[in-house]
C-alpha positions as CSV (number, residue, x, y, z in Angstrom):
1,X,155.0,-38.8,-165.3
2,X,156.8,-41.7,-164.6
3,X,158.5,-43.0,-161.3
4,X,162.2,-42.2,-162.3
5,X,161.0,-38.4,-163.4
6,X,159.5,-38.1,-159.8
7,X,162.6,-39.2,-158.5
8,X,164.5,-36.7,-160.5
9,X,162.0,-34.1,-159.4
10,X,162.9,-35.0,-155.4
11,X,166.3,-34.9,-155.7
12,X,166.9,-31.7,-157.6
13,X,164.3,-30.0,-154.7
14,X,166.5,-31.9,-151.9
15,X,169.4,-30.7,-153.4
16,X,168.3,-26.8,-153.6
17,X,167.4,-27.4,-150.3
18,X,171.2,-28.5,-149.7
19,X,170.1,-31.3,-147.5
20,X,170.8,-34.8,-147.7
21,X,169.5,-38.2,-147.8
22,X,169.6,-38.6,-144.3
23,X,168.5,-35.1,-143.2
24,X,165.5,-36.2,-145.3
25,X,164.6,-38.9,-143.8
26,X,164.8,-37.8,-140.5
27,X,162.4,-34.5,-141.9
28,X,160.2,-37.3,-143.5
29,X,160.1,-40.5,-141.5
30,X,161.3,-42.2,-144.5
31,X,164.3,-44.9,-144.4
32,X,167.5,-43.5,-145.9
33,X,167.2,-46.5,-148.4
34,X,163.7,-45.6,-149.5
35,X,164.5,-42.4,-150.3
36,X,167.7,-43.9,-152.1
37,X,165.6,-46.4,-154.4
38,X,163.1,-43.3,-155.0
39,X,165.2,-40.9,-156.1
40,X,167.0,-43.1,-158.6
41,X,163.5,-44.7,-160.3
42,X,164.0,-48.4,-158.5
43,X,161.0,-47.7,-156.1
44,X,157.1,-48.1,-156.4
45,X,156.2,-46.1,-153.0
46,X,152.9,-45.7,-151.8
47,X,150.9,-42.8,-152.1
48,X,151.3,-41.9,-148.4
49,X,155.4,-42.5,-148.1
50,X,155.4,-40.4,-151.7
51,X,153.6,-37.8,-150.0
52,X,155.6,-37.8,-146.7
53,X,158.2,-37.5,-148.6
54,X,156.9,-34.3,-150.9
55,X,155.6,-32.7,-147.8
56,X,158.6,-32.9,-146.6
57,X,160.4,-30.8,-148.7
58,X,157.5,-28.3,-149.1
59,X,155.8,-30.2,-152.5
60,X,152.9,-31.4,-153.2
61,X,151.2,-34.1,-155.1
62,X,148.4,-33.5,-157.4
63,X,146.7,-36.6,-159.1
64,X,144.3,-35.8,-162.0
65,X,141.5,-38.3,-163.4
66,X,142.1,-38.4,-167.3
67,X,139.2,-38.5,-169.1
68,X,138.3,-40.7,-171.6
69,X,136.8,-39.5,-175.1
């Protein structure tokens, strides 16, 4: 999954949630701006702002170890 499909992914559950950027942050922690760059695929954010963010709106993050054959 890439950055920008994350992004997607956080905006579509913001938006069922019919809150808004700044609602968000406030929820989160996260600078409006943050969430902004996020949400369109212009941001690398840490594991830990990613995940404030995700908790946030009730999400979670699961990372998987791929294997290789």
């Amino acid at each position: 999954m890439k950055m920008f499909d994350i992004g997607r992914m956080i905006r579509k559950r913001r938006l069922s949630l019919r809150i808004d950027q700044r609602v968000l942050s406030e929820i989160s922690g996260v600078a409006v701006h943050t969430l902004s760059n996020i949400e369109v695929g212009k941001s690398n954010p840490t594991v830990t702002t990613l995940n404030r963010v995700l908790d946030a709106l009730g999400l979670d993050i699961d990372i998987k170890v791929k294997e290789r054959a």
